[in-house]
N, C-alpha and C positions, 0 to 999 in steps of 0.2 A: 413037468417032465420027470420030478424025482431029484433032479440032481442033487446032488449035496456038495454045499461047500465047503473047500479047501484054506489050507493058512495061504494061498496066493489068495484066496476073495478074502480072507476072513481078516490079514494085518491090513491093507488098507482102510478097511472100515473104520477100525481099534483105531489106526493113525488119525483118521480125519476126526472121530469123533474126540479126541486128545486135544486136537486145532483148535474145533471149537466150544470145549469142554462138553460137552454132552455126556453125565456120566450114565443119564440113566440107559441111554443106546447102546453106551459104553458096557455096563452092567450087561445087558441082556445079548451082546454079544458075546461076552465072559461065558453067560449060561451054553450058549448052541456049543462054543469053543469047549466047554468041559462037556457035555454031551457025548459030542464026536472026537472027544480022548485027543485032542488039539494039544494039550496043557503039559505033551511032551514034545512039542516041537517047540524049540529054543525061540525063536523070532517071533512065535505069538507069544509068550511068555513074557519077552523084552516090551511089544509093542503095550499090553496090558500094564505091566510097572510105569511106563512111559504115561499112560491114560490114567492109573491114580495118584501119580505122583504128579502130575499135572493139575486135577480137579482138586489137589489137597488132601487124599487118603492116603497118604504117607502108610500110616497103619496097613491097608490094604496090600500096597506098594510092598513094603517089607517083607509081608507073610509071602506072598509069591514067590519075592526075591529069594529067600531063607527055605522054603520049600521046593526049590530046582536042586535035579539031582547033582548036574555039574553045571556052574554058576561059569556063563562065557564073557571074553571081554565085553561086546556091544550090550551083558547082564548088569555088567560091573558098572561101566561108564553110565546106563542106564537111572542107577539106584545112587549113583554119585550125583549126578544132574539135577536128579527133582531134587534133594536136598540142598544142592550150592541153590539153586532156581528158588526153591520155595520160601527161603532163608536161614534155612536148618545147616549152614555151615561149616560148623565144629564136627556134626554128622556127616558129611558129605564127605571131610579130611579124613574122619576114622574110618570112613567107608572105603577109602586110597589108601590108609597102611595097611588094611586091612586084606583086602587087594595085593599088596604086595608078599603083603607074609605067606599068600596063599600060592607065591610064584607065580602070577600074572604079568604078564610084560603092558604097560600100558602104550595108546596110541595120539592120535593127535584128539582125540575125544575128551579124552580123560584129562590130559594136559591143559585144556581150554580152560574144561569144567574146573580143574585145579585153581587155574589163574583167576578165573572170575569170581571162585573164591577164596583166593588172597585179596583179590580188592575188596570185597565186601566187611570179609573181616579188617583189611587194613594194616597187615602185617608186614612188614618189611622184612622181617629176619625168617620169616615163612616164603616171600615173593624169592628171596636169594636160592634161599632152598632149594624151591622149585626149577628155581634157573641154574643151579649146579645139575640135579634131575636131568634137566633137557639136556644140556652139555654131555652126561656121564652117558645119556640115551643118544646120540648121535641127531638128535631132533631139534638142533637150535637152527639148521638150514631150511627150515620145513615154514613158510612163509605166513603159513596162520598162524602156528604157534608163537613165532619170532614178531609178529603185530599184534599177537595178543599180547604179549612182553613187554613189549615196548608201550601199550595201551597202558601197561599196569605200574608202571616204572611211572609214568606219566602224571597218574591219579595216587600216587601217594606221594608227589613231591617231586620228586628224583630226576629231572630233565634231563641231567646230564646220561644215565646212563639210557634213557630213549632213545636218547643221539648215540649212543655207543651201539645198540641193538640195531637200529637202523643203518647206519655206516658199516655194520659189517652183514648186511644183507646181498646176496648175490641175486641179483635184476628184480629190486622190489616190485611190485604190480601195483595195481590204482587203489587197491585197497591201504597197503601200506604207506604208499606214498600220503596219502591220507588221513592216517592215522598220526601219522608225527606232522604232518599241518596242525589238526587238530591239539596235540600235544602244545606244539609251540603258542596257539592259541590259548587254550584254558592257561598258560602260566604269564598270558599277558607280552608275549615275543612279539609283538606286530612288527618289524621291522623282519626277524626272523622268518615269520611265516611267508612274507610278501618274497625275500628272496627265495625260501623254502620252493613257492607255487611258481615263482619262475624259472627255476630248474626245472622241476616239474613238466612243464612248457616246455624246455628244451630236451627231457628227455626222449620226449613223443608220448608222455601222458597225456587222457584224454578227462579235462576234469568233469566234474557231473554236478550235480546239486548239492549233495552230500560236500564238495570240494568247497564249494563257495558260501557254502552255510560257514564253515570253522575259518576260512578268508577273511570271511566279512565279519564273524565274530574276534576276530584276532585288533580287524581296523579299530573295531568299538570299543576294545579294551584299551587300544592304548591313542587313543584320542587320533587318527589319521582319518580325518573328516574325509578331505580330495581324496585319498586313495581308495575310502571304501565306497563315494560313490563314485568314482571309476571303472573299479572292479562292478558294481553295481552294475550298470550300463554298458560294459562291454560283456558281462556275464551272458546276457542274448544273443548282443549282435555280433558278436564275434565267433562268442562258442556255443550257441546257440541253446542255451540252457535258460527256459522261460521262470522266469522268479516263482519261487512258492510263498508259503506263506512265513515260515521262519525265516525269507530271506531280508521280508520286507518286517520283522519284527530285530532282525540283526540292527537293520539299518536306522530302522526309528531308535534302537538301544544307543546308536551311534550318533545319531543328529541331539539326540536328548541327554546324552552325558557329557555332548559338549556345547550346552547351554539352548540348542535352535528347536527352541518345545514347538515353535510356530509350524517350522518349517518340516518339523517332525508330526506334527499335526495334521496339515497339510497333506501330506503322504498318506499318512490314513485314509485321508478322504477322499482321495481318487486310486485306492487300491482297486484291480480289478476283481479283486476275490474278496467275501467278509474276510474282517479281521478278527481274528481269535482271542483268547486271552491271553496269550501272550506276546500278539501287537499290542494289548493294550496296558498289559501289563510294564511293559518294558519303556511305557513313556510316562507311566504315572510312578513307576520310580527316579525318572526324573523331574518327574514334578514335586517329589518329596526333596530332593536335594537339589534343587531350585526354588524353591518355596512359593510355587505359584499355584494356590491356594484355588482360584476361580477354576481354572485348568484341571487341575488333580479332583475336583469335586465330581466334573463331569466326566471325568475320565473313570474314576471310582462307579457312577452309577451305569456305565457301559460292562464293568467287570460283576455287578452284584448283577446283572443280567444276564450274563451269559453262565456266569455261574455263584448262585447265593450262598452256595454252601463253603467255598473257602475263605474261610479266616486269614487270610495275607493281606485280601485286599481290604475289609474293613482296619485291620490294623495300617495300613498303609495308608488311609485317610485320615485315619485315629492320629496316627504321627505327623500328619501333615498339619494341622489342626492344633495339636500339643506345640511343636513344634512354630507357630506364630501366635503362642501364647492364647488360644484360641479354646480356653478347656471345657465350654459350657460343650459345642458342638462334638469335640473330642468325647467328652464325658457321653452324650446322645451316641455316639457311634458305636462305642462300648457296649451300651446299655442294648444296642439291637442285635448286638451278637449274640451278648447274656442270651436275651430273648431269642435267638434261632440257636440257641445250645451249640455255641459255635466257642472250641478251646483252643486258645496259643499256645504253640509247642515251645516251651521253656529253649532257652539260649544253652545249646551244650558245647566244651569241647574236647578233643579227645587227644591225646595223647599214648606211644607205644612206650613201652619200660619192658624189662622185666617177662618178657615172652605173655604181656597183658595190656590191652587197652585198657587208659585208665581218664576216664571219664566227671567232668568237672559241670558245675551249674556255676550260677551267680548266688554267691555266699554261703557258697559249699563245703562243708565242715564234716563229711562223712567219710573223708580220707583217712587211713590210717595213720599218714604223716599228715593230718590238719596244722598241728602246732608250729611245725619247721615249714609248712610249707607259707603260713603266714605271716612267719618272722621272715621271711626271706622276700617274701611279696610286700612289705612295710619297709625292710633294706631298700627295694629296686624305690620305691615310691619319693621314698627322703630319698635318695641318690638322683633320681628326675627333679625332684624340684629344686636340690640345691643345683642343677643344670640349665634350670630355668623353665622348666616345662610347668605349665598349667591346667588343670584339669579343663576338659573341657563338657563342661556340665549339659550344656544344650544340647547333648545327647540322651539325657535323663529326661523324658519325655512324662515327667509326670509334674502336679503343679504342690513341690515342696521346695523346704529352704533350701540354698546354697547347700550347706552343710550337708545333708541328707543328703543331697543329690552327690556330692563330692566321696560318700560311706556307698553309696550302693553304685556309682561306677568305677571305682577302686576293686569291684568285687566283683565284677564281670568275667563272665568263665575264661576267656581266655587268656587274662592275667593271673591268674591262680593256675593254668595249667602251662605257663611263661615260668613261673613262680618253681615248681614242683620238675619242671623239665632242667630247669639250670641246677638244680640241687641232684639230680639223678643222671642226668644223659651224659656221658663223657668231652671233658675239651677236647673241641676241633670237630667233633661233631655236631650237626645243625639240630635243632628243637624243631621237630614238623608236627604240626598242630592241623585238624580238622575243625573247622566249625559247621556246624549246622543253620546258623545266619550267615549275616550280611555282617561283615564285624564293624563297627563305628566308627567313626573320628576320632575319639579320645585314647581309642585300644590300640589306634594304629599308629598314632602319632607316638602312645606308649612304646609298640614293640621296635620302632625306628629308634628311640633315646635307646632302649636295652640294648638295641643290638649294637651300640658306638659304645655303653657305660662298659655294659660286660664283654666288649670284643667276642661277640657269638654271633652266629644264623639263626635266624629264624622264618622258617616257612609256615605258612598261617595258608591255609585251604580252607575259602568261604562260600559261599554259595553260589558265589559271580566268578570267583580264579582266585588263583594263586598271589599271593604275596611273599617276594623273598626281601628280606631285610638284611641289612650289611651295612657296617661302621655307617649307620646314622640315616640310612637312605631306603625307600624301598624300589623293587622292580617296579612299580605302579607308578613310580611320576607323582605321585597323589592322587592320582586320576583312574575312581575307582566306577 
């Protein structure tokens, strides 16, 4: 018929093919859109940055952005987004002052994209900022923003002020009410979140899947066998929310960290739905810290099946293995990752200072303060043993002498970033530590003596939750 189309046909197209990355449809809609002199209407222009900042042509992304004659908010937020998104960060922040110099009032868009990267960077003294921001913008009533906040207050530590965001929430909705369930979860509060969900319940919240996933992950943190399979079985029949598959991977996480591999077993095998890798994952780590060797084998060649290419799970055989002394097979498990070109991600941890994350390995000497930070980390070490603490070497999963073993878990990143945080962070302020593992038995038993020797906090964030330590004790129970 002729017709030609309009930015009403032409952004949805841009949008959907952004969804599902299609750049080359993408591209060639770009062409008809400059054709038909589209490329002055603001909202194709957005939708187009949104579509290569999506597919990763940042480059692309940019020239549009910087080529508009006047650069609109839903421009601005646009060219923020793929950047916090992509993980170009620090870009994304310059892209928000930059934004502001230019007199742009930002909205709840821009705000999110801010917070989400704070978390990624990991900044604390950036996340306040932010949260002065909203305050000084009259935006801290605005319920997405104030549960992305409290989301972010969460994952870097900070429970307490979650719970201050959330308390002064006027009529939070199902999302937020969920989000600080969640919260209390990842830091190990099961007792918290169970009262948390029963409020909840008497507000006239209506939970969903999403609500019973961070429930049930809260039960499994802190060892409430009956309660999480309670929640478990009334999660249907009550509130009529049919189990997924994370739920029944919560719950083997829960039966298997408190010893019942059987009975966490069991459950696997009459799930109504496959179990993924992370049902299976979550019970062959505890079979690593059960040391049930028959168990973890077979549950190992259930995870190289479903997927061969991650390296977690041959190392978590590999330690199972190490671990009862067992280093011919250990050594073979190795040997077939070598062989599928498969690399473990070095143990990091990180540490804020100084308006800089400052990032630590195992026998990490590239600090600028290496020297003090070693003398201080040899202080804490004689101050634990004249405490009575003993290394606890069977965590050194490799097959050398005592001694060795005793020099290289001494040097585990996040005693040296223990080490460099009490030398630089102010008394009476907490040391919060991220780790990128699962931090050991030996580190944790260490940051429990630190935290009673040198009367300090310390929050240690691992790949499972939160650990806060206090005169001698952790939030964990030991029950990690």
């Amino acid at each position: 018929m002729g017709l030609k189309p309009n930015e009403v046909t032409v952004i949805p197209v841009i949008s959907t093919c952004a969804g599902v990355r299609e750049l080359d449809v993408g591209k060639y809609i770009h062409g008809i859109a400059v054709k038909l002199g589209m490329l002055l209407e603001v909202k194709v222009v957005n939708a187009l940055i949104n579509l290569y900042g999506k597919c990763g042509y940042l480059e692309a992304a940019c020239c549009l952005f910087e080529g508009m004659p006047v650069q609109s908010l839903v421009s601005w937020n646009s060219i923020i987004a793929v950047h916090v998104q992509m993980g170009l960060v620090e870009k994304g922040v310059g892209y928000f002052i930059m934004m502001r110099r230019a007199g742009v009032n930002c909205d709840q868009a821009t705000l999110v994209s801010l917070l989400l990267a704070c978390e990624n960077l990991g900044f604390r003294k950036l996340a306040e900022a932010v949260h002065c921001y909203i305050l000084n913008c009259g935006l801290d009533k605005n319920l997405t923003i104030a549960t992305a906040l409290l989301d972010l207050y969460a994952k870097l530590g900070i429970l307490s002020d979650s719970c201050k965001v959330f308390s002064e929430m006027i009529n939070p909705d199902a999302v937020a009410w969920t989000a600080m369930l969640a919260s209390y979860a990842m830091h190990g509060r099961g007792r918290e979140a169970m009262e948390h969900f029963e409020l909840l319940i008497r507000e006239g919240v209506v939970p969903d899947h999403v609500t019973f996933t961070h429930l049930l992950s809260a039960c499994s943190h802190s060892g409430l066998v009956e309660e999480g399979e309670s929640y478990f079985k009334i999660m249907y029949e009550v509130y009529g929310v049919e189990p997924r598959v994370e739920h029944y991977s919560c719950v083997v996480d829960l039966l298997g960290r408190s010893g019942l591999l059987n009975d966490a077993y069991k459950l696997i095998k009459r799930m109504p739905v496959e179990p993924n890798s992370g049902v299976w994952g979550a019970l062959i780590g505890a079979c690593r810290v059960r040391g049930n060797i028959e168990l973890g084998k077979e549950v190992a060649e259930q995870l190289f099946a479903l997927d061969p290419s991650d390296s977690r799970n041959y190392i978590m055989l590999s330690n199972i293995y190490s671990a009862a002394g067992q280093w011919r097979d250990a050594s073979k498990v190795r040997a077939l990752m070598k062989q599928r070109s498969l690399i473990r991600n070095p143990g990091c941890s990180y540490i804020e200072h100084g308006n800089k994350i400052h990032r630590f390995v195992m026998g990490d000497q590239s600090h600028p303060d290496t020297e003090q930070i070693y003398n201080k980390l040899e202080e804490l070490i004689r101050k634990n043993r004249e405490a009575g603490f003993t290394s606890k070497t069977e965590y050194v999963l490799h097959d050398v002498d005592r001694e060795v073993k005793e020099d290289l878990i001494n040097k585990h990143s996040e005693k040296l970033a223990i080490a460099f945080g009490l030398l630089v962070v102010n008394a009476g302020m907490p040391l919060i530590i991220t780790k990128n593992l699962r931090i050991c038995g030996d580190c944790h038993g260490f940051a429990k003596l630190v935290s009673l020797i040198e009367k300090r906090r310390i929050i240690i964030r691992d790949t499972k939750r939160f650990h806060h330590f206090s005169n001698g004790l952790c939030s964990c129970g030991d029950y990690w």
